[in-house]
py3Dmol code that shows the C-alpha trace and the ligand (Angstrom):
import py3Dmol

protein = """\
ATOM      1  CA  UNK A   1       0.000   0.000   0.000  1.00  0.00           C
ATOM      2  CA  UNK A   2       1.137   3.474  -0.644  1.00  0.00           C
ATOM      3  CA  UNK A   3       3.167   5.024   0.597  1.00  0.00           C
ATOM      4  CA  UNK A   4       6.226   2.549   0.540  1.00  0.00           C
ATOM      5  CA  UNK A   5       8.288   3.273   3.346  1.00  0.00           C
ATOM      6  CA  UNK A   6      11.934   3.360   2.197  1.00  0.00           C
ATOM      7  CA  UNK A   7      14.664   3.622   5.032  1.00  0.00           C
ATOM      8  CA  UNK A   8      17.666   3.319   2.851  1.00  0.00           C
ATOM      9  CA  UNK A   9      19.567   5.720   0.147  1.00  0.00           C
ATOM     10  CA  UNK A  10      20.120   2.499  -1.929  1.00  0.00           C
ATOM     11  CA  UNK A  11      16.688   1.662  -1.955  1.00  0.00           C
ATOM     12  CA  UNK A  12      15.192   5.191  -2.688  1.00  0.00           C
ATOM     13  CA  UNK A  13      17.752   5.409  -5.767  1.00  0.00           C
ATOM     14  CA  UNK A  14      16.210   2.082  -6.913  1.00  0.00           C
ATOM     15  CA  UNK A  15      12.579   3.528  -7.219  1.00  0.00           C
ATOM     16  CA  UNK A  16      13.743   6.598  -8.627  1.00  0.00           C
ATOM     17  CA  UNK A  17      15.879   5.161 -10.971  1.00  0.00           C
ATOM     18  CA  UNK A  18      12.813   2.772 -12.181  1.00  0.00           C
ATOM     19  CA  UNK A  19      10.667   6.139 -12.125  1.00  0.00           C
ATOM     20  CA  UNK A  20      13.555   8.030 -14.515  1.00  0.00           C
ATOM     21  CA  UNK A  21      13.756   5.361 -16.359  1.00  0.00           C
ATOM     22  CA  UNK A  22      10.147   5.531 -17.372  1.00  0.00           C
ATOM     23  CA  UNK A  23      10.404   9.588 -17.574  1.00  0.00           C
ATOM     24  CA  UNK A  24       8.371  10.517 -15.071  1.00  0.00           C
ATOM     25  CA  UNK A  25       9.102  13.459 -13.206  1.00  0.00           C
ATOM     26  CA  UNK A  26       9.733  13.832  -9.357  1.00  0.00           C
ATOM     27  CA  UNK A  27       9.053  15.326  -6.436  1.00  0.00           C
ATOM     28  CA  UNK A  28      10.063  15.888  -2.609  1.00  0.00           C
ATOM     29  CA  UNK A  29       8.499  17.381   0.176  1.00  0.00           C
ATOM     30  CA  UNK A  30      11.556  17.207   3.194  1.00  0.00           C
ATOM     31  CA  UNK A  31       9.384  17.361   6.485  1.00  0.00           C
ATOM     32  CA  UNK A  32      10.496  16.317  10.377  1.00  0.00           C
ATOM     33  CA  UNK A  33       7.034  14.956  10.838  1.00  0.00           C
ATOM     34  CA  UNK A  34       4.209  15.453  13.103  1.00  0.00           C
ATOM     35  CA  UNK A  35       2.621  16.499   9.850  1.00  0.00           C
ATOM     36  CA  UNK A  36      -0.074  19.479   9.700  1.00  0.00           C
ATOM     37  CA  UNK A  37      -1.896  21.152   7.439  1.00  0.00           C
ATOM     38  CA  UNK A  38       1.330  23.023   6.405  1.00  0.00           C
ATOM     39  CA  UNK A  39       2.903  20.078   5.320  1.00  0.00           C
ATOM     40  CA  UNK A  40      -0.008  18.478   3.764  1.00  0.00           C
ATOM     41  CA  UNK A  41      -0.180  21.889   1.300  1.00  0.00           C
ATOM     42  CA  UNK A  42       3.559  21.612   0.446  1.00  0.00           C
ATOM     43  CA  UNK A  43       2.353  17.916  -0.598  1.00  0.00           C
ATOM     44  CA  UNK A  44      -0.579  18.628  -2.251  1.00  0.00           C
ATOM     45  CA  UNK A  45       1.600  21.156  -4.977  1.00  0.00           C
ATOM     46  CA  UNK A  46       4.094  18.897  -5.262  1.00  0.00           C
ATOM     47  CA  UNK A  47       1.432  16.362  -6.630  1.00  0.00           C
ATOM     48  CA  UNK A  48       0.304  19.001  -9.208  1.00  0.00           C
ATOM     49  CA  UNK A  49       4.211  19.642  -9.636  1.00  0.00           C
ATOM     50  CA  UNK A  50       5.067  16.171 -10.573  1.00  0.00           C
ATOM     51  CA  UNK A  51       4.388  12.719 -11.798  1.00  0.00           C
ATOM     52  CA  UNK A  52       5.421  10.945  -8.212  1.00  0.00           C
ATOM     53  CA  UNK A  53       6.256  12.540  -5.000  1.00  0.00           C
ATOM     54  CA  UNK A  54       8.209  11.516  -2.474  1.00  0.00           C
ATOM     55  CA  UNK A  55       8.087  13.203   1.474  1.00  0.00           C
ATOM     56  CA  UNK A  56      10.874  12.321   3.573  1.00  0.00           C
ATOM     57  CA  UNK A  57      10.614  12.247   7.421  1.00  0.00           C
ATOM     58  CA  UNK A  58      13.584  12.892   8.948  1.00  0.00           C
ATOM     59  CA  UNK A  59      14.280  14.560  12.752  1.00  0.00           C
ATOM     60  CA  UNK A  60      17.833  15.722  12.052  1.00  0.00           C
ATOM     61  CA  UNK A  61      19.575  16.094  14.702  1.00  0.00           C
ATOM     62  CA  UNK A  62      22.317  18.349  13.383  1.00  0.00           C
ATOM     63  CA  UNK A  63      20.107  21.209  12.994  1.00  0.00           C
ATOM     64  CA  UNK A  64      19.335  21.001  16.509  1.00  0.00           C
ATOM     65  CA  UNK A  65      21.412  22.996  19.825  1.00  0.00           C
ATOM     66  CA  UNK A  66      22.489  21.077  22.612  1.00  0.00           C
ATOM     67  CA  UNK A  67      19.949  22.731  24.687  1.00  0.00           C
ATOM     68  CA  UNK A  68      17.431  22.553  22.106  1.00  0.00           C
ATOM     69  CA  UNK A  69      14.303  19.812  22.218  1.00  0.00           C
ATOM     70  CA  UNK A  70      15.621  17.016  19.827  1.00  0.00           C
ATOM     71  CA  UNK A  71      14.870  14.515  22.225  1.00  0.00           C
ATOM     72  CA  UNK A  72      11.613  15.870  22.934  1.00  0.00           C
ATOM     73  CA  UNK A  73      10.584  16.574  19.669  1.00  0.00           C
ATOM     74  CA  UNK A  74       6.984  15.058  18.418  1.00  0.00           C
ATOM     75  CA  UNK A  75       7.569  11.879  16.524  1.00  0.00           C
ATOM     76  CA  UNK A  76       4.294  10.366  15.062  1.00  0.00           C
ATOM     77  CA  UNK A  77       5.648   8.414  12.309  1.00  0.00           C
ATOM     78  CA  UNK A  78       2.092   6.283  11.947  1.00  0.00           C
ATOM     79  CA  UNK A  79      -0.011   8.225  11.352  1.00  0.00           C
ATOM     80  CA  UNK A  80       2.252  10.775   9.464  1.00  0.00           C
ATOM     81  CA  UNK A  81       2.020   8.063   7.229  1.00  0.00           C
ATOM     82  CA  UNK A  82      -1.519   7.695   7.547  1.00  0.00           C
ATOM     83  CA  UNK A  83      -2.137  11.393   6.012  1.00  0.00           C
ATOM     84  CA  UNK A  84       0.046  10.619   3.320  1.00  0.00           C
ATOM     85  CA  UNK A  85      -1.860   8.073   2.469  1.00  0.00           C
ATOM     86  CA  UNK A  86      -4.569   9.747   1.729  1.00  0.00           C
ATOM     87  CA  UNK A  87      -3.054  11.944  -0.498  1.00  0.00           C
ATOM     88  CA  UNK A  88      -1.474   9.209  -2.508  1.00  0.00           C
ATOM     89  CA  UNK A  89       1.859  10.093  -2.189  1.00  0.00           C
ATOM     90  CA  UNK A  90       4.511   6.941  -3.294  1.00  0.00           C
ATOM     91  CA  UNK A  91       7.197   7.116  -0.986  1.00  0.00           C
ATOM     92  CA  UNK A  92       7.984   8.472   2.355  1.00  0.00           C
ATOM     93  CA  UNK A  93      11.701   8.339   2.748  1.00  0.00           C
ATOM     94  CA  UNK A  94      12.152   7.762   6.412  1.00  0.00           C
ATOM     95  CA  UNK A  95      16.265   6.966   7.193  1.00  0.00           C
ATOM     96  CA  UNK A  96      17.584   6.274  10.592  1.00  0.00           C
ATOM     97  CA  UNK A  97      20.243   8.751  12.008  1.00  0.00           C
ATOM     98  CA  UNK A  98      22.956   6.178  10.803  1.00  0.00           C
ATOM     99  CA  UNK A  99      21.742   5.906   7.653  1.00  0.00           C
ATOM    100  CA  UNK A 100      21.957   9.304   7.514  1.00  0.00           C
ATOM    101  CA  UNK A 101      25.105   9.761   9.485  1.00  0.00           C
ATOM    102  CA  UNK A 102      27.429   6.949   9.925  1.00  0.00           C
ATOM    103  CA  UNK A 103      30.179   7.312  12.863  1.00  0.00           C
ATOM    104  CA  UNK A 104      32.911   8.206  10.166  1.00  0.00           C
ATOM    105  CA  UNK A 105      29.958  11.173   8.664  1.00  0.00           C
ATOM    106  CA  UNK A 106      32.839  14.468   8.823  1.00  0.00           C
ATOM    107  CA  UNK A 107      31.188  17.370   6.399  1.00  0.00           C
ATOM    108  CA  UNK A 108      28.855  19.861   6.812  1.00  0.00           C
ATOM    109  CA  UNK A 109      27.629  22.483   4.664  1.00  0.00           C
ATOM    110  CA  UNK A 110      27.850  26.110   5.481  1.00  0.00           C
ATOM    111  CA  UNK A 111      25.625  29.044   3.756  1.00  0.00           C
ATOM    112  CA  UNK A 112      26.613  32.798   4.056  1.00  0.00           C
ATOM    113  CA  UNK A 113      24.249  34.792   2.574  1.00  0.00           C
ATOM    114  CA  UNK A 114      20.944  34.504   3.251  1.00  0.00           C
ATOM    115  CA  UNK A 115      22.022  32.769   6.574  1.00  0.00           C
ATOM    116  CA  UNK A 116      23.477  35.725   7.998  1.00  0.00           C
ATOM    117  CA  UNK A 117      21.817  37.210  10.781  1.00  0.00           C
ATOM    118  CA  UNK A 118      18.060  36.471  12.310  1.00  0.00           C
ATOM    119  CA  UNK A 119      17.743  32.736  13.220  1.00  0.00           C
ATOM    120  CA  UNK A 120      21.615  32.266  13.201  1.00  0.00           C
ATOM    121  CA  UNK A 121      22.467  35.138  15.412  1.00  0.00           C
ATOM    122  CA  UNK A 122      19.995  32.927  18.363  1.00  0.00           C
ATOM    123  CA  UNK A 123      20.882  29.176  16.617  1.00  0.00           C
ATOM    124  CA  UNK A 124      24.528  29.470  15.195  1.00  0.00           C
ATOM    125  CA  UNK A 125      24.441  25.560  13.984  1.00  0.00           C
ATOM    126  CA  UNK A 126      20.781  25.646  12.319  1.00  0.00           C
ATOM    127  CA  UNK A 127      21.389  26.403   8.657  1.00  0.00           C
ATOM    128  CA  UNK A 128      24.773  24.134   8.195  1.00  0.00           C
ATOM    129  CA  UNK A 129      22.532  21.287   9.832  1.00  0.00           C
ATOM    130  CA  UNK A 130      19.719  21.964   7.640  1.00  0.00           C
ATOM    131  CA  UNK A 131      22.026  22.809   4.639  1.00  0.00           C
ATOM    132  CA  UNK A 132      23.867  19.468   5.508  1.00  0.00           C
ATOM    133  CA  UNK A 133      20.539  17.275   5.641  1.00  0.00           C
ATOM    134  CA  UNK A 134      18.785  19.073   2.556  1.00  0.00           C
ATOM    135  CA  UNK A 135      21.506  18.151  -0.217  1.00  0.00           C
ATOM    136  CA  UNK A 136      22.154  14.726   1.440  1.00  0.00           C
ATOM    137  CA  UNK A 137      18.308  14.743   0.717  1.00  0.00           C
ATOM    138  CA  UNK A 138      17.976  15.834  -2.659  1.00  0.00           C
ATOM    139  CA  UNK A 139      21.293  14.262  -3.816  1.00  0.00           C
ATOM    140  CA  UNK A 140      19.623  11.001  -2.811  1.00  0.00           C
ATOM    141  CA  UNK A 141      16.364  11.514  -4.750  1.00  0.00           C
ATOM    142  CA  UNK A 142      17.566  13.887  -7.260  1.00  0.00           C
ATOM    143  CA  UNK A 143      13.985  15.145  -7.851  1.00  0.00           C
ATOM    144  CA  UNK A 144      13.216  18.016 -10.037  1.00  0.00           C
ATOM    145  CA  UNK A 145      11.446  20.157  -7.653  1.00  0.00           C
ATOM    146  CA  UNK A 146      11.278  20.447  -3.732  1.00  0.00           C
ATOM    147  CA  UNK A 147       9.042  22.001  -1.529  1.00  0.00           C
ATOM    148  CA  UNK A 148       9.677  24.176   0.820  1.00  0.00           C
ATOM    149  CA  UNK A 149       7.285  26.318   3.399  1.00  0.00           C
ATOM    150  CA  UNK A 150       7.456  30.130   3.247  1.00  0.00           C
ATOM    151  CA  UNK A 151       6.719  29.681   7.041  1.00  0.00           C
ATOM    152  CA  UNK A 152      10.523  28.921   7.780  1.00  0.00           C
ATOM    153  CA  UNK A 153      11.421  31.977   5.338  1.00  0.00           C
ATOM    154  CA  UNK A 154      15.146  32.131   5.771  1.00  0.00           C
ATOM    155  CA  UNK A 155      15.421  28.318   5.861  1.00  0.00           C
ATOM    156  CA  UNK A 156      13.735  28.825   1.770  1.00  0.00           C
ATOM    157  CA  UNK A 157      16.392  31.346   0.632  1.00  0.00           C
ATOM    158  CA  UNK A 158      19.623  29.126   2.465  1.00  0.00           C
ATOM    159  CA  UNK A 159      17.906  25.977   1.137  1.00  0.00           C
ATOM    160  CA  UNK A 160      17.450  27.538  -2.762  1.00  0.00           C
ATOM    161  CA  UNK A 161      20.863  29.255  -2.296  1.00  0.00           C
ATOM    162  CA  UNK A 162      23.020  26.102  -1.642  1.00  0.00           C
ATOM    163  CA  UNK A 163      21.457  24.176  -4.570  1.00  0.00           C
ATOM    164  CA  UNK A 164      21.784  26.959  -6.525  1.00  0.00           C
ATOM    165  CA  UNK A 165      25.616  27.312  -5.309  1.00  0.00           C
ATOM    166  CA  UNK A 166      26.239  23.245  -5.375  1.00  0.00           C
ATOM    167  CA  UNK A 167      24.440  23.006  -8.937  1.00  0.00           C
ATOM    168  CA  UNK A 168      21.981  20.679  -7.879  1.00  0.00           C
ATOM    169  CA  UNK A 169      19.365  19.934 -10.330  1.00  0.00           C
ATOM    170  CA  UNK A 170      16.756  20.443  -7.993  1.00  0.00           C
ATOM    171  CA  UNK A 171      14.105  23.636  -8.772  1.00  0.00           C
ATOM    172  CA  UNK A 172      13.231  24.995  -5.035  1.00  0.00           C
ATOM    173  CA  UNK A 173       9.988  25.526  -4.664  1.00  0.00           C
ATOM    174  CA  UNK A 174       8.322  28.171  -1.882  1.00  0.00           C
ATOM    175  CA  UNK A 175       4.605  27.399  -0.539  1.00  0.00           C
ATOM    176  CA  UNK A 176       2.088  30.052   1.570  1.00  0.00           C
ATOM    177  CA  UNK A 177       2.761  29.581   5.001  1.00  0.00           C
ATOM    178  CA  UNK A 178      -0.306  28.117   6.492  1.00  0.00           C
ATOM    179  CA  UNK A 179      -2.333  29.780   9.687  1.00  0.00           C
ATOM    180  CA  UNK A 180      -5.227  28.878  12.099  1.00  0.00           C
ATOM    181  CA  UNK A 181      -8.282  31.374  11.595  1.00  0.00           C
ATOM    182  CA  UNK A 182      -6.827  33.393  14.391  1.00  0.00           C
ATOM    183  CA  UNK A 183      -3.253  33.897  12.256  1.00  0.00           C
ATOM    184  CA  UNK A 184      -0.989  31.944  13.966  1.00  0.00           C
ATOM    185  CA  UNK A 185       0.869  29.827  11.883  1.00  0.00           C
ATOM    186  CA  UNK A 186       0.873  25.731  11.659  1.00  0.00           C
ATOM    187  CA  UNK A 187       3.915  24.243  13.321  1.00  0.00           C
ATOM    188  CA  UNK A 188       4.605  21.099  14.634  1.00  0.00           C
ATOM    189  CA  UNK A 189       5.880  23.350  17.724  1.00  0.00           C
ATOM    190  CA  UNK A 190       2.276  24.573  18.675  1.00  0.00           C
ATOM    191  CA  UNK A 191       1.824  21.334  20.188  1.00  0.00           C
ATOM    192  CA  UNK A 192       3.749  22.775  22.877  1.00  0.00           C
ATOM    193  CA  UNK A 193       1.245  25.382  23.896  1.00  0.00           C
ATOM    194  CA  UNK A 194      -0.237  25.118  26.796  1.00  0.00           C
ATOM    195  CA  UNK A 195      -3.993  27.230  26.762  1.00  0.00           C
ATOM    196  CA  UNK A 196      -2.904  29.756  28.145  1.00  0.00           C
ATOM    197  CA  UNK A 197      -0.079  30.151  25.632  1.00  0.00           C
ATOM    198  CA  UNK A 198      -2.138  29.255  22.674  1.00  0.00           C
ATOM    199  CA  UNK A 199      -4.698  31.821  23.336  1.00  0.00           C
ATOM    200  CA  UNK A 200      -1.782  34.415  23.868  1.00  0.00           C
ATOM    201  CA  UNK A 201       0.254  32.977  20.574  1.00  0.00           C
ATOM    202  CA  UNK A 202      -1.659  35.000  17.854  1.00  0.00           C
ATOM    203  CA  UNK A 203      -0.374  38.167  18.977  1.00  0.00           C
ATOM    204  CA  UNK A 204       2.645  37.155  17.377  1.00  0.00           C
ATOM    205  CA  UNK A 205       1.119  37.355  13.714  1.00  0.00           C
ATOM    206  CA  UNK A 206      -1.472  40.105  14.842  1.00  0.00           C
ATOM    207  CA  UNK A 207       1.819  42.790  15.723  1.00  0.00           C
ATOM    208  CA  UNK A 208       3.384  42.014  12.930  1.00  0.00           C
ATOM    209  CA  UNK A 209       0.357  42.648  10.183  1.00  0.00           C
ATOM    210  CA  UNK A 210      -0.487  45.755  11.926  1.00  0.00           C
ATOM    211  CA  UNK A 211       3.474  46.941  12.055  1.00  0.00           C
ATOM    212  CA  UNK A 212       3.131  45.975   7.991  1.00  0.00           C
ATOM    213  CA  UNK A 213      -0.113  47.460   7.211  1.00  0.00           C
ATOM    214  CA  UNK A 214       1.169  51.023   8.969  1.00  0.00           C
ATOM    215  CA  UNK A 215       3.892  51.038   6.761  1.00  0.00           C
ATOM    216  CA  UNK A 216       2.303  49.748   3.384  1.00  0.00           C
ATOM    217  CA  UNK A 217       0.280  52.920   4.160  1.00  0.00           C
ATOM    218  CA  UNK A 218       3.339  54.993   4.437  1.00  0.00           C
ATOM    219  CA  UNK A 219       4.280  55.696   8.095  1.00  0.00           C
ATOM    220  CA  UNK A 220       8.202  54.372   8.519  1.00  0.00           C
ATOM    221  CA  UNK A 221       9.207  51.310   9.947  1.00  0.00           C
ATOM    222  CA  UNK A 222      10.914  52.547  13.363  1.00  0.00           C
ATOM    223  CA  UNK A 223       7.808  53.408  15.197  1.00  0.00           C
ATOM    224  CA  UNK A 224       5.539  50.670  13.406  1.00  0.00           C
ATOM    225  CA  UNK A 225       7.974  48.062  15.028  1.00  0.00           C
ATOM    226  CA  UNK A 226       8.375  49.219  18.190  1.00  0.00           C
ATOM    227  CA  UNK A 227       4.573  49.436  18.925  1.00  0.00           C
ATOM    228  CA  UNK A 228       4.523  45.684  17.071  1.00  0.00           C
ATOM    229  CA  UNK A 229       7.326  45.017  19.839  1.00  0.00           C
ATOM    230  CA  UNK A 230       5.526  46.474  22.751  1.00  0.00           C
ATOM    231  CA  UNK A 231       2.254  44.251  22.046  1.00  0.00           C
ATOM    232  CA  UNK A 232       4.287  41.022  21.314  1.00  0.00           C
ATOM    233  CA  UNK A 233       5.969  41.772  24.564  1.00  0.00           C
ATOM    234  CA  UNK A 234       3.040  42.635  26.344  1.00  0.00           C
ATOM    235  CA  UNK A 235       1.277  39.777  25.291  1.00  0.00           C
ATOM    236  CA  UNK A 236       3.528  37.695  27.015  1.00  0.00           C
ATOM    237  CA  UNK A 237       6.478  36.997  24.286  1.00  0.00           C
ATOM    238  CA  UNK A 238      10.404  37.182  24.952  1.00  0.00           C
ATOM    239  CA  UNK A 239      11.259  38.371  21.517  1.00  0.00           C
ATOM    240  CA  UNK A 240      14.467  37.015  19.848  1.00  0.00           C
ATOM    241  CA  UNK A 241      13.975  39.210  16.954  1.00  0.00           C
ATOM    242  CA  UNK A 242      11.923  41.480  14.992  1.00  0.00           C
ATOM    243  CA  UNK A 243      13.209  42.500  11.913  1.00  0.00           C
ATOM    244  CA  UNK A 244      12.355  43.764   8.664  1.00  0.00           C
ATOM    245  CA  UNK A 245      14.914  42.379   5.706  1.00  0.00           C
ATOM    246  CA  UNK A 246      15.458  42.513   1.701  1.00  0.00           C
ATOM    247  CA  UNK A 247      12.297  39.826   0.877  1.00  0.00           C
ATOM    248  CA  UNK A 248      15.057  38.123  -1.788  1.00  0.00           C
ATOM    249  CA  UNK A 249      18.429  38.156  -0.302  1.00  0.00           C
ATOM    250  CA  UNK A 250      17.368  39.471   3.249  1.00  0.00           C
ATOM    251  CA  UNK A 251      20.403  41.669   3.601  1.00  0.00           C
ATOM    252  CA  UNK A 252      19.634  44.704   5.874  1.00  0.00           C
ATOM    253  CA  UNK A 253      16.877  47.201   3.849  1.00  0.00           C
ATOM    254  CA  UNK A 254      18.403  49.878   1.603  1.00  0.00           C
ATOM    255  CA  UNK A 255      15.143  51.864   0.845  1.00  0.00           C
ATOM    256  CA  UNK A 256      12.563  50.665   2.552  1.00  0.00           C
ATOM    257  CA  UNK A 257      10.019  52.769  -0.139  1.00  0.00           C
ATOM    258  CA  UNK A 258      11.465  50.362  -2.795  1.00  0.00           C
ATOM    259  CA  UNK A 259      12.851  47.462  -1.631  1.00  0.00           C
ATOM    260  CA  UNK A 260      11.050  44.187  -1.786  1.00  0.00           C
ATOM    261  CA  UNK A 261      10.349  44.012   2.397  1.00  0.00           C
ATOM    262  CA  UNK A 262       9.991  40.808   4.317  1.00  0.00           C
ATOM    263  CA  UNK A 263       9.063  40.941   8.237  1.00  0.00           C
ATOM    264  CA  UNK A 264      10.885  37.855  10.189  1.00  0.00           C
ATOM    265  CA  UNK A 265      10.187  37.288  13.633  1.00  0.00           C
ATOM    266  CA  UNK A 266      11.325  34.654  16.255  1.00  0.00           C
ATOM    267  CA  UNK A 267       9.777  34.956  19.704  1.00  0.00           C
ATOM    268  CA  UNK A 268       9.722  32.798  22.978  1.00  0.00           C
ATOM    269  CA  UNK A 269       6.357  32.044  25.046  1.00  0.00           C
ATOM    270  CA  UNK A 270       6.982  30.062  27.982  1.00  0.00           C
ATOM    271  CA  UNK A 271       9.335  26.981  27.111  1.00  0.00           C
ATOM    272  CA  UNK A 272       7.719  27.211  23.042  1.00  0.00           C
ATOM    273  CA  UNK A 273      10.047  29.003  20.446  1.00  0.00           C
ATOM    274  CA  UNK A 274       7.408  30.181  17.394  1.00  0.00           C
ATOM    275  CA  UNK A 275       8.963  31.744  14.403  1.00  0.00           C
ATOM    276  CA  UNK A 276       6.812  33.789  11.714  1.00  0.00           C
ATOM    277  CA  UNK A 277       7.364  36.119   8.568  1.00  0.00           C
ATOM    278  CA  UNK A 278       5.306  38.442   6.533  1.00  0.00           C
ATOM    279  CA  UNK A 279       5.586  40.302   2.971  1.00  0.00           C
ATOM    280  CA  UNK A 280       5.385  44.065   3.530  1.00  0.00           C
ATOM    281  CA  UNK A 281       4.250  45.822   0.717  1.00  0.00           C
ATOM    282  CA  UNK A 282       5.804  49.245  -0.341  1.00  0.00           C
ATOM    283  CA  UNK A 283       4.163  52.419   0.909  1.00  0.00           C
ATOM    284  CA  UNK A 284       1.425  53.021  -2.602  1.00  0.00           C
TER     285      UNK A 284
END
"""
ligand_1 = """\
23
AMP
P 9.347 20.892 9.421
O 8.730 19.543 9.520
O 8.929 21.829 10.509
O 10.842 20.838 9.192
O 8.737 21.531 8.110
C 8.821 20.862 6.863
C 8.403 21.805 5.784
O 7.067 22.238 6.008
C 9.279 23.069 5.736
O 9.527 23.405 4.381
C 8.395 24.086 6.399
O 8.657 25.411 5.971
C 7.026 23.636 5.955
N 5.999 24.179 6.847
C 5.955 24.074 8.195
N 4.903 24.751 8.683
C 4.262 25.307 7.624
C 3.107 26.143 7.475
N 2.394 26.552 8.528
N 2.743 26.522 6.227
C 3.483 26.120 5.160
N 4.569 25.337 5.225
C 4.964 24.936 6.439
"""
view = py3Dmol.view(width=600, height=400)
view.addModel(protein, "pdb")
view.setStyle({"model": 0}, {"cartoon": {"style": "trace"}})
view.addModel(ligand_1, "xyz")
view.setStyle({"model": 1}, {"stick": {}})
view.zoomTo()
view.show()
């Protein structure tokens, strides 16, 4: 029954070779699991995209702190696999650590660029460890696209930056991010909210539209952020950051009247780290 659950490189290469070799084309959606509506989206285009599709569920632990919650991280493999299912994809590419790392594993892949600042200023080893995972990923299933969420916004531009930089043959692929009704955006994460928190969380998204929609309507960032700050803050968030960046290589802003603007935040409630981003459009 599909999906076949493939825990090998070896044995992925085999399908996809036997797919090439009837030239059909090929998708991947990379995912850690505890799949959401998020995910299911990036899955759902990369059905349109392509002829098969392949998800991979991997928890990787070099993209993880030591203080961070690898261990603790939601692992729901069963019915992950469930979902997919029922959206017919082929293959869910689910390796072991060793597979993925033997003992003698000694590279990693670094990404200046895009990488620079934001998450890595608060997680110095996240974008090498996702870098790292992503080509070991799509050099394994060489598919023509991937899909990636716009949710994790910085992750997209590293991720399409190093295959674009290694010459991988892979097209990356950026999807919506994907909110409740109240704006706060899937993650596997939220599953760490307790009520209190969750009912607090959507101020995150709320200060941030506001802070954009002041400044699509002219006002200057300075004082749009700061009051975005103040009500994150006062709705109970430690901010990490709130920033607003270049949208396409999200270097510091040059003219914010005519740059393309992204908003990326990162913010702490209770023991839960939530991350968001927005477009900002130019003042008309
Ligand atoms: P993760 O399992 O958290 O590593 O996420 C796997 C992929 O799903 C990444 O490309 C994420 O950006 C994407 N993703 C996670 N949450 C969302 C969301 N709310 N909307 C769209 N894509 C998402």
């Amino acid at each position: 029954m599909k999906p076949d659950t493939v825990r090998t490189r070896a044995d992925l290469k085999q399908i996809v070779d036997e797919w090439r070799r009837s030239r059909l084309t090929v998708a991947m959606v990379p995912t850690m699991g505890a799949l959401h509506a998020g995910h299911l989206a990036l899955v759902r285009a990369a059905s349109e995209a392509a002829d098969r599709v392949v998800v991979t569920l991997f928890v990787n632990p070099k993209q993880f702190g030591p203080a961070e919650d690898f261990g603790s991280y939601p692992r729901t493999e069963d019915s992950d696999r469930a979902l997919l299912a029922e959206l017919g994809v082929d293959v869910l590419f689910a390796p072991s650590a060793a597979e993925m790392y033997p003992d003698s594993f000694a590279t990693s892949v670094s990404v200046g660029g895009p990488a620079e600042g934001l998450e890595t200023a608060f997680r110095p080893h996240f974008f090498s460890g996702v870098a790292t995972v992503v080509a070991k990923l799509l050099i394994a299933g060489m598919p023509d696209r991937a899909f990636f969420g716009e949710k994790d916004y910085q992750q997209l531009l590293v991720v399409r930056r190093m295959a674009a930089d290694l010459g991988l043959p892979t097209e990356i692929v950026g999807c919506p991010t994907v909110r409740e009704p109240d704006g706060l955006a899937l993650s596997s994460r939220n599953a760490y909210l307790d009520a209190r928190e969750r009912a607090a969380a959507p101020a995150l998204h709320r200060g941030m539209a506001e802070a954009a929609e002041r400044i699509r309507s002219g006002e200057p960032p300075e004082p749009a952020i700061a009051d975005a700050l103040a009500a994150i803050r006062g709705a109970g968030f430690v901010v990490d950051y709130l920033e607003i960046r270049n949208a396409d290589t999200l270097a510091p802003v040059a003219d914010w009247r005519k740059d393309p603007l992204r908003m990326l935040a990162a913010a702490r409630l209770g023991r839960t780290r939530l991350i968001d981003n927005i477009p900002v459009p130019n003042p008309a």
